[in-house]
N, C-alpha and C positions, 0 to 999 in steps of 0.2 A: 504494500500500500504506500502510494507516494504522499507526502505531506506536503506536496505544492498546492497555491492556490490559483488558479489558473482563472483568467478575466478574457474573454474573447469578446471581443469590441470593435462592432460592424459597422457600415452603413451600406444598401443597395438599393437601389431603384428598380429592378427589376428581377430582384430574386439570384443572381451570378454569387454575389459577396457572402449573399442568408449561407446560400449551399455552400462554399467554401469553411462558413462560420459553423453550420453546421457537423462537416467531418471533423472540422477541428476540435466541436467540443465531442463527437462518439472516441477522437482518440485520447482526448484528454482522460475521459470515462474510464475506457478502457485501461489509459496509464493507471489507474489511480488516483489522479488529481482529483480534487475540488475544485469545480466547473459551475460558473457563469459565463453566462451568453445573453449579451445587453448590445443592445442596438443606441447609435446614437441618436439625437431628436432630429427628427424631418423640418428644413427651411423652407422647402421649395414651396409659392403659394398652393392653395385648393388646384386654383385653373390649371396648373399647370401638370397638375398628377393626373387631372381628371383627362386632360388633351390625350394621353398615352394608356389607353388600355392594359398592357403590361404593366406600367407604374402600379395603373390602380388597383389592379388585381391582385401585386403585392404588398401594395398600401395596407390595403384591406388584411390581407389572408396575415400578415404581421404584429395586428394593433394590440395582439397581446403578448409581446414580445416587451421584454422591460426595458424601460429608455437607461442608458449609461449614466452613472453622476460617479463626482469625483472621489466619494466612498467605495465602487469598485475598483479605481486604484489604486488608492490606500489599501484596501482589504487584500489583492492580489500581489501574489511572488513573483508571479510572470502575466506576459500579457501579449496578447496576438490580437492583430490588427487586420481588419480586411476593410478594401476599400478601394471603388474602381476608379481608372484616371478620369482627369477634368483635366485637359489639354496640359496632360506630364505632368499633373500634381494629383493631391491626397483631394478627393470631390470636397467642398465649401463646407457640407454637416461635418464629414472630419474636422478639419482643418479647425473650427470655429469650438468644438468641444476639447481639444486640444489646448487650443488658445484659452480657455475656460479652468485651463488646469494652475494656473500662475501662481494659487495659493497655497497648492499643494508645493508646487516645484519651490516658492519662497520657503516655506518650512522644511525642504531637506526631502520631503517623502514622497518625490520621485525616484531619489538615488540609488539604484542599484537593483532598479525593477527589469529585469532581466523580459528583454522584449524583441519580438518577432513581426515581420510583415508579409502581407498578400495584395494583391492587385489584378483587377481585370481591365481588360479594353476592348472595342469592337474590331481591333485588327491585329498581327503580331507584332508588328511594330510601333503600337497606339501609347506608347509613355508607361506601361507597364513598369519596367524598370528604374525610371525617371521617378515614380509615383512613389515606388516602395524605399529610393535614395534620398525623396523630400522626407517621407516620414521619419527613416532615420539621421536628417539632420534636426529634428527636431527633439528624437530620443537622445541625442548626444549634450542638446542643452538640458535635458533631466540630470544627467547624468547615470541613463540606465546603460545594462550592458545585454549591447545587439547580439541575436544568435542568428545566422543566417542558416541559411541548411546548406549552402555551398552547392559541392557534390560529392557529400559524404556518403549519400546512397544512389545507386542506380536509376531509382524510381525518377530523379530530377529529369532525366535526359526523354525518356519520354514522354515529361508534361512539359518538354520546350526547352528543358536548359538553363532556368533563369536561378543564378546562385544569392539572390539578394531573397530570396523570398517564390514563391508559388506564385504561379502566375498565367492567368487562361485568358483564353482569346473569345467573346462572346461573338458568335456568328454571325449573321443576316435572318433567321430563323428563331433568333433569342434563345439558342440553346449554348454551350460551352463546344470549342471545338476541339480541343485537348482533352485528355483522360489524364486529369491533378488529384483524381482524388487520393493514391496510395503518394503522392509528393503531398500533399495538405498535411496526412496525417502523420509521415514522417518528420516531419519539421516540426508538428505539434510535440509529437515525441522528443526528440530534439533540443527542444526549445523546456521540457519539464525537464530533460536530465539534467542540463547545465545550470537551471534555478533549483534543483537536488543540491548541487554542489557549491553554489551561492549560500545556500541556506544550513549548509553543516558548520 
């Protein structure tokens, strides 16, 4: 049984991020951690979720999914992040709950929150990577410590290669074109052994 406390903390507009957030926390489970999966709060107006069918559908099918506050940071040893690009960055509901963390990060209890990232885009070369190097310059002014999954396991190569974090290409179909999920949930793993080792 692991004694990590593991915080996965999403946002997606059309369900790509949920599902990544999702394996993340069966592997977390699976490890042993103690697993929350919190969503951060939606900006976008009404009109605008209501215009995309997709949005709304997982507007909807999501709303009991609990919003992120800055208590499940504090509470967490580690922490994974999904969140699809908005032209090479971390989408604005990140970005904006992040930015909401300052009181945490002034008192210190950011430091050494041992954290991981994921990213989607609608092509392979859509800021995927870009996405998940914005968020960890952001982890670097916490002063937590990055786990990347590299290519410490083979699973990486076949969901694309990307050593910063997991990372899937959403189609024209709105479904994932890559098969991430056994690289999601190695990295989850991954990401609880090194906060094992933080925490002894």
């Amino acid at each position: 049984m692991s004694n990590v406390k593991l915080a996965i903390i999403y946002y997606s507009s059309t369900g790509i991020n949920y599902q990544l957030a999702k394996w993340a926390e069966e592997a977390g489970k699976a490890a042993g951690a103690e697993v929350r999966l919190v969503k951060v709060p939606e900006l976008a107006p009404e009109a605008a979720i209501e215009s995309n069918p997709a949005w709304k559908a997982h507007y909807d099918a999501t709303k009991d999914v609990k919003e992120a506050t800055s208590d499940d940071i504090e509470w967490a040893d580690a922490i994974i992040f999904s969140t699809p690009t908005r032209f090479g960055n971390v989408a604005s509901q990140m970005k904006q709950f992040l930015d909401l963390q300052g009181g945490l990060w002034a008192s210190g209890k950011t430091v050494n929150k041992v954290v991981s990232g994921m990213s989607s885009a609608s092509n392979p070369h859509g800021g995927q990577e870009a996405t998940i190097l914005s968020l960890y310059t952001s982890m670097m002014h916490w002063g937590a410590i990055i786990v990347p999954p590299g290519y410490t396991d083979d699973v990486a190569y076949a969901a694309g290669g990307n050593p910063y974090g997991t990372s899937v290409t959403q189609g024209q179909d709105g479904n994932m074109v890559e098969d991430v999920e056994a690289a999601v949930k190695h990295q989850t793993k991954r990401t609880i052994e090194v906060a094992e080792k933080v925490n002894q």
